[in-house]
N, C-alpha and C positions, 0 to 999 in steps of 0.2 A: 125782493122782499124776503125776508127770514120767516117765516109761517109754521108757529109751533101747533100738533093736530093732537087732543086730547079726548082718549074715552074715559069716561069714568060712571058710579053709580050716583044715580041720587041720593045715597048714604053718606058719599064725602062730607066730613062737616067741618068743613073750614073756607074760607071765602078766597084762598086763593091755592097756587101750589107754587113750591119752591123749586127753583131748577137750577142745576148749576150746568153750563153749556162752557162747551172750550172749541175754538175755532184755530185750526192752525194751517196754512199755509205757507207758500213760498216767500210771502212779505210781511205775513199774520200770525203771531201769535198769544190769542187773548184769551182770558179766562170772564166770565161775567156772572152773577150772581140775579134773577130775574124770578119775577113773581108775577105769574100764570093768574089771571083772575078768573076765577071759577064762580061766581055768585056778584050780584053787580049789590050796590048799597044798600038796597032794601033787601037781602037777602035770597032774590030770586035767583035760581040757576042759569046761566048763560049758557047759550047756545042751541041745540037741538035736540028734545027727549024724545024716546020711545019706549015707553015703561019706563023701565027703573035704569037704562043707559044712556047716559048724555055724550055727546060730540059736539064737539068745540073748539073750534080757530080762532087762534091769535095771532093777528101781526106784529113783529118786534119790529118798529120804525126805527129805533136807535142802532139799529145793525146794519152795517151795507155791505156789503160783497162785490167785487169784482168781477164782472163780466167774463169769461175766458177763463180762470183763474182756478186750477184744484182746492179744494179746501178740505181738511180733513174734520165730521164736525160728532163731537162726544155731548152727550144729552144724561145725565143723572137726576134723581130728588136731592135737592139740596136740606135733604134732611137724615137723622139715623133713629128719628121715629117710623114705624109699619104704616103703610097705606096702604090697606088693603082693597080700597075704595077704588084708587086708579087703575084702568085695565091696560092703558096702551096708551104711550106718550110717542111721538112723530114729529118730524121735522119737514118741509120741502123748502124750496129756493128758486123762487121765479125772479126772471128780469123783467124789471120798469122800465119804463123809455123816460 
């Protein structure tokens, strides 16, 4: 699984965040467009607060990776507005059986 790891403040005000992720290996090379949800429909903050900083895990299911396999993996906002909100955007990569 692709597991995007996000801090940010409680000031974010926007219900999700934009990311554009690029995955390139040896048989791979894709570009995706993906939106981080950061507040679920009623507007509550997803994931885990302590004061005013939140951490929060996202699984990207639509992504699979190869076992064995290098990947080289680029992580941006897929935006060219200021967010000064997000502290730390993260990525890791576990394998499923």
């Amino acid at each position: 699984d692709l597991t995007f790891h996000l801090r940010h403040t409680v000031h974010y005000g926007f219900d999700n965040l934009p990311i554009h992720l690029s995955i390139k290996g040896k048989d791979l090379n894709k570009e995706y467009e993906l939106m981080i949800p950061v507040r679920d429909g009623s507007g509550m903050i997803l994931g885990s607060a302590l004061g005013d900083i939140v951490d929060l895990e996202h699984i990207v299911q639509e992504i699979r990776l190869q076992s064995g396999q290098d990947y080289e993996i680029t992580i941006n906002p897929a935006t060219n507005q200021d967010i000064p909100d997000i502290m730390k955007i993260g990525v890791s990569i576990s394998h499923q059986n």
